[in-house]
Each structure stands twice: as C-alpha cells, then as structure tokens.
FIDO-558564 format. One record per residue (C-alpha): residue number from 1; residue in one letter; y, z, x. Coordinates in steps of 0.001 Angstrom, whole numbers, plus 500000, padded with zeros to 6 digits. Last residue first. Layout:
FIDO-558564
  rofi  vovo      c2      c3      c1
   NUM     a       Y       Z       X
...
END
This chain:
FIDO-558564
  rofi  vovo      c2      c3      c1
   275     x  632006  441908  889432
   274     x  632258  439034  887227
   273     x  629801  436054  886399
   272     x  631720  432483  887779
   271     x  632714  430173  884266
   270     x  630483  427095  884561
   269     x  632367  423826  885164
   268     x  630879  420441  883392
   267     x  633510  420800  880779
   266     x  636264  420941  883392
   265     x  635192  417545  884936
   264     x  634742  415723  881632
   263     x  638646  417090  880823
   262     x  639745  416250  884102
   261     x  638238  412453  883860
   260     x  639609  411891  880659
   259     x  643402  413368  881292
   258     x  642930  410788  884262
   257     x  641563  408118  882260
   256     x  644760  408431  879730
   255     x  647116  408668  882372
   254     x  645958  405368  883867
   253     x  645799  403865  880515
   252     x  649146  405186  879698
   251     x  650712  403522  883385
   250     x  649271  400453  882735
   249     x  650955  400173  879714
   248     x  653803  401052  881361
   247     x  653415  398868  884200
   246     x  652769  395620  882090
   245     x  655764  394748  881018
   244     x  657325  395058  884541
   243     x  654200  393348  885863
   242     x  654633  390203  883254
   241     x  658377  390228  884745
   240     x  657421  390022  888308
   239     x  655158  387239  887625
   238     x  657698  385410  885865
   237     x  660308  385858  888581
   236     x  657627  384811  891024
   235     x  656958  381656  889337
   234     x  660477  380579  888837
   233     x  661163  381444  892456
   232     x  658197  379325  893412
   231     x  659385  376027  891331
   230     x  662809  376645  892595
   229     x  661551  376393  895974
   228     x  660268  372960  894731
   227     x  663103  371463  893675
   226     x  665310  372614  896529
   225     x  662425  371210  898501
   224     x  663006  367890  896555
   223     x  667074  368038  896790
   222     x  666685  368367  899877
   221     x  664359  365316  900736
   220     x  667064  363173  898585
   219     x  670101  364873  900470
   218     x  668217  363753  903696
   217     x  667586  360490  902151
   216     x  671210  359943  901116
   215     x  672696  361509  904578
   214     x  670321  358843  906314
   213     x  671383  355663  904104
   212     x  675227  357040  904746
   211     x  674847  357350  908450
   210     x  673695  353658  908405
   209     x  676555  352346  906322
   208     x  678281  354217  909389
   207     x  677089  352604  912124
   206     x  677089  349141  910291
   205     x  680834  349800  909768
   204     x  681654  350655  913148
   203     x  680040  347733  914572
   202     x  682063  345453  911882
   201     x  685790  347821  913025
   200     x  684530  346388  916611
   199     x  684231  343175  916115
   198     x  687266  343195  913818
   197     x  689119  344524  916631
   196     x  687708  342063  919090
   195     x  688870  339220  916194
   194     x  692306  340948  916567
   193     x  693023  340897  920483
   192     x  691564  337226  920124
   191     x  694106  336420  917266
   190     x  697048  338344  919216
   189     x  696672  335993  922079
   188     x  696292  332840  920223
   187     x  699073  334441  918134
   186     x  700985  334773  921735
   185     x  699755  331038  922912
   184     x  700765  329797  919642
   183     x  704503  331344  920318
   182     x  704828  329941  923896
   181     x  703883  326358  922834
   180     x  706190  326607  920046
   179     x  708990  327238  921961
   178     x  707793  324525  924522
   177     x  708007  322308  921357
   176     x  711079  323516  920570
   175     x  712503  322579  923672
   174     x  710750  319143  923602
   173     x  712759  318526  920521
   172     x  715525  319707  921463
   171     x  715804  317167  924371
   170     x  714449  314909  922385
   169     x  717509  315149  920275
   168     x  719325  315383  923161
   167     x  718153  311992  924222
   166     x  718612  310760  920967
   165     x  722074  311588  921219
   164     x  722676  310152  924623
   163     x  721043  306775  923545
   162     x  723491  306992  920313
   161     x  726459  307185  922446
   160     x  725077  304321  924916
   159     x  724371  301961  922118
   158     x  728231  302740  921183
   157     x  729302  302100  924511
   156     x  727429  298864  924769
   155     x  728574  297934  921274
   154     x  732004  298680  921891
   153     x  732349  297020  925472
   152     x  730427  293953  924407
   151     x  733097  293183  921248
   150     x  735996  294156  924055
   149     x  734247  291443  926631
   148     x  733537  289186  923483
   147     x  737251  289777  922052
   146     x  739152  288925  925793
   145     x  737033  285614  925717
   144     x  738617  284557  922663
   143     x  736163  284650  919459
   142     x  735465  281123  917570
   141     x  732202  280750  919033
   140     x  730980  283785  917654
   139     x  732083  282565  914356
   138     x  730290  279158  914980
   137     x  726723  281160  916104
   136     x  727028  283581  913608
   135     x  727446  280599  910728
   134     x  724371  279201  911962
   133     x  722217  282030  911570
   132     x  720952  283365  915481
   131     x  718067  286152  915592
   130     x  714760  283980  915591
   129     x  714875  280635  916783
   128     x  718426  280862  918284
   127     x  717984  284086  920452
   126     x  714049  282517  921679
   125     x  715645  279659  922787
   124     x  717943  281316  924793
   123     x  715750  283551  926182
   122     x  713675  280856  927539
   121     x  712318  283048  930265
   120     x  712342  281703  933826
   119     x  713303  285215  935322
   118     x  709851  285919  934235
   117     x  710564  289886  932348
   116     x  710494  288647  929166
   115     x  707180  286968  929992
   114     x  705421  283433  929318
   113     x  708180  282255  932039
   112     x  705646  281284  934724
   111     x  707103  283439  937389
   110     x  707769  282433  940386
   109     x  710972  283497  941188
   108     x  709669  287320  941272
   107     x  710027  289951  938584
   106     x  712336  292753  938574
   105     x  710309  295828  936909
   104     x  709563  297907  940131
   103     x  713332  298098  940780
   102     x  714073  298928  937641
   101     x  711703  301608  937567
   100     x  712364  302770  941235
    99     x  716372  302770  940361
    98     x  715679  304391  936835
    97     x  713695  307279  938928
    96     x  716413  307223  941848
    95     x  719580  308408  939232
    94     x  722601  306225  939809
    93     x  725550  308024  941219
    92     x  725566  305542  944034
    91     x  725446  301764  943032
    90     x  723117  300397  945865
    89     x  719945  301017  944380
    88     x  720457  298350  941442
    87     x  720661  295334  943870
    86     x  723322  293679  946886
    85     x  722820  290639  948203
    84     x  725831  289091  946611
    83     x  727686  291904  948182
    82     x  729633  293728  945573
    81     x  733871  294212  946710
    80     x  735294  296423  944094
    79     x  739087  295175  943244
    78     x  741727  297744  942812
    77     x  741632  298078  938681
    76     x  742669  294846  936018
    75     x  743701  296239  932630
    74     x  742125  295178  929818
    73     x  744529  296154  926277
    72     x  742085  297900  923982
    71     x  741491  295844  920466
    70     x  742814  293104  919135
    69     x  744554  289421  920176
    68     x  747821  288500  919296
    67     x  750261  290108  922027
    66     x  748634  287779  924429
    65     x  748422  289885  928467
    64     x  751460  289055  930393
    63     x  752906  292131  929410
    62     x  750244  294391  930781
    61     x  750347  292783  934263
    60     x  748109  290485  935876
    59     x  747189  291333  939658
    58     x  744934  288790  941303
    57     x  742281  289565  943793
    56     x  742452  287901  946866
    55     x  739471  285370  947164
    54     x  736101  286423  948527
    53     x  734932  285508  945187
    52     x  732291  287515  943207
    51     x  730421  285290  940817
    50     x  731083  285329  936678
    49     x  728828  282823  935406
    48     x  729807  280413  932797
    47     x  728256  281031  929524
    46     x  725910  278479  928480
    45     x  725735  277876  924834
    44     x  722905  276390  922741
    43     x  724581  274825  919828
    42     x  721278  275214  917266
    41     x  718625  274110  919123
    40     x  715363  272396  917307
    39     x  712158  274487  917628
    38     x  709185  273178  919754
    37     x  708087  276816  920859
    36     x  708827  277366  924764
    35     x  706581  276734  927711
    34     x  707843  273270  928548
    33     x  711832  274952  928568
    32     x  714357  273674  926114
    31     x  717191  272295  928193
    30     x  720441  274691  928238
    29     x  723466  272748  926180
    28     x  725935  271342  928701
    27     x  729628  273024  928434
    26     x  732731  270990  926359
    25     x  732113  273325  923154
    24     x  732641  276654  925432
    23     x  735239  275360  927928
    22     x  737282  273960  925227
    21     x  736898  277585  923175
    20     x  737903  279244  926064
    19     x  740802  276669  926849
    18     x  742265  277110  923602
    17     x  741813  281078  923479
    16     x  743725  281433  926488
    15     x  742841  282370  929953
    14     x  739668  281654  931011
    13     x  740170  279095  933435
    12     x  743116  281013  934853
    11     x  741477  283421  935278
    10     x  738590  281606  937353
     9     x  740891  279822  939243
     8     x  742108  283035  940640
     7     x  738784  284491  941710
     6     x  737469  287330  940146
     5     x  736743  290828  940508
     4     x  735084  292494  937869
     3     x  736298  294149  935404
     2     x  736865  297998  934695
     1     x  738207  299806  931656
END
C-alpha cells in the first residue's frame, strides 16, 4: 500500500487514536452554505487536508506501528514528489479518454454551487441531510485514522473489483451482441435468399395450375370427339351388320330374277328349221 508523503508534524499529529479523535471533536464545523436547504447539522466534520510538504520524508518502521488496531499493517514507500500544480494528465499509465473526460468535467472557481460538479458544493450538508444517521456519524467518529484509510482502501478496492466485473460483463455483453448482430444479418440473408425462392416456387405454381386447366380441357375436347367417333363406328358397325343380313336374301332375289329373266328369254326363242 502507498501513502502519501507527509510532513513530520503531520504524523505526528495523527498519530494515536487520542489525538485523532481530539483533533476531530476540537475542529470548526463547515458553515452551511446560502444555497443549501435550511437543515440543522449533525457534527459536521472537517477533515484536515493532507498537502505535500517539501519536508524530508519520515521513515516509521513496522514495529512502531500500534499492535491494537486491525487490518493490513501501512507501510510508508520512497516518497513521490506531486507538484501542487500538477492535474489528472500527469499520472502516466492513465488512459487519455478518462483524462479528457475528467479534464473536461472540472469546474471553474466560480461556480454558483447549485451543481455537484461547482467546487462550492455543500456536499457536506447534503451527506448529513440525507445519508448520515446519528449513530454512523459517532461510530465513524470513534475509528483511528489508520481504520478510515484501511476502511477507504477496502471499499475503494472492492468498488473497483465489482467495476471490473461489470465491465466484463459488458464486455460479454457487447460480444454477444455483435454475435447476434452477425447471426440476424445471415437469417436476414437466408430470409431474402428464401422469400426469392418462394417467389419463384409461386410463379411455378401458377404455371403449372395453368397447364393443368389446359390438359383438363384438352382431355374434355377428347373425350367429346372420342364420343363422337364412337357414335360413327357404332353406326357403321350397324350398317355393316344389316348388309350382312341382308346379302343373302339379296342374293335369292337376285338369283330368283335371273332364273326369271332366262326362262322368259328362252320361251321367246324359236327352235332354227334343219337342213
């Protein structure tokens, strides 16, 4: 763990739970500002700032640390010097988009602290009105100054775990989304391939239910002249038969008028006188 540099006053100010809690019930309350609901304050607190000191650092050992207090033992690391001066964009390793958006979102000293981001925001009175209870505010109190930095290490770390697993849940999410993407695009693709089919199979169709009508009447007008050929072969093959029946009679009477006509002839006939 890393803490900022500090002066050697400044530890020893802080050092101890005694003199922490001192410090804390001894400090002025902040004044309610104009622009700020009219709400009583409950034990408004206000921390002292940490500033970077141009004094040596000083080196406390483990041992010298209380044996009483919980949690992680702080260790104090080479000392970073921070210009006063200096803003977001000079940490390296910080990513330039969240750089530009913080920068863009600092607001100026003259702000008329009706916004979160008005560095004149009564932020205090807006904790106690609507997120402090009493008895947080005295058990907070109560905590050593080694327990609020741990207490803000945990959460902050914790906050920053779940930040990283929503971000890979989004991540995941917009994955599948692009997965999805790809895959309507294909059925998309596949649905116009199939409508064209469809198109086509329904052009088809009418083609044929057309064919069909025309076969039917063609069969119909066969059938007819099938009909009616039938008609003449009927009639034929009766006609036929009636002359079959009739030939023989017609046959006798022809024989008949024959043997007639030679028998009139050869009456008629006068034998020729001999020689």
């Amino acid at each position: 763990m890393f803490v900022k540099e500090v002066s050697g006053k400044e530890l020893r100010d802080f050092h101890g739970k005694g003199r922490v809690a001192d410090r804390i019930r001894n400090s002025p309350q902040e004044a309610p500002s104009n622009n700020s609901p009219a709400t009583p304050v409950i034990n408004i607190v206000k921390r002292p700032r940490l500033e970077v000191s141009s004094s040596p650092p000083v080196q406390i050992p483990r041992s010298s640390q209380p044996s009483s207090s919980e949690g992680v033992n702080v260790s104090i690391s080479p000392p970073v010097q921070i210009p006063r001066s200096s803003k977001l964009s000079s940490f390296e390793g910080v990513n330039e988009m969240w750089i530009s958006v913080f920068n863009d979102i600092v607001s100026s000293n003259d702000g008329d602290a009706t916004s979160v981001w008005d560095n004149h925001f009564p932020f205090g009175d807006l904790i106690d009105k609507h997120f402090i209870k009493e008895k947080f505010a005295e058990k907070f109190k109560d905590m050593d100054f080694k327990r609020v930095l741990q207490t803000s290490l945990v959460d902050s770390i914790k906050m920053t775990l779940l930040h990283r697993v929503i971000g890979q849940k989004f991540d995941k999410i917009v994955m599948e989304k692009e997965a999805y993407v790809g895959q309507v695009t294909e059925l998309k693709k596949k649905l116009s391939e199939y409508e064209k089919k469809m198109a086509e199979m329904t052009t088809l169709e009418d083609e044929l239910n057309k064919l069909k009508k025309t076969s039917r009447d063609d069969i119909l007008k066969i059938q007819i002249k099938e009909d009616a050929h039938k008609k003449v072969v009927d009639k034929l093959n009766a006609e036929i038969k009636k002359l079959k029946d009739d030939a023989p009679l017609i046959y006798k009477t022809g024989y008949d008028n024959a043997v007639d006509e030679v028998v009139r002839l050869a009456s008629g006939l006068k034998p020729k006188p001999s020689n």
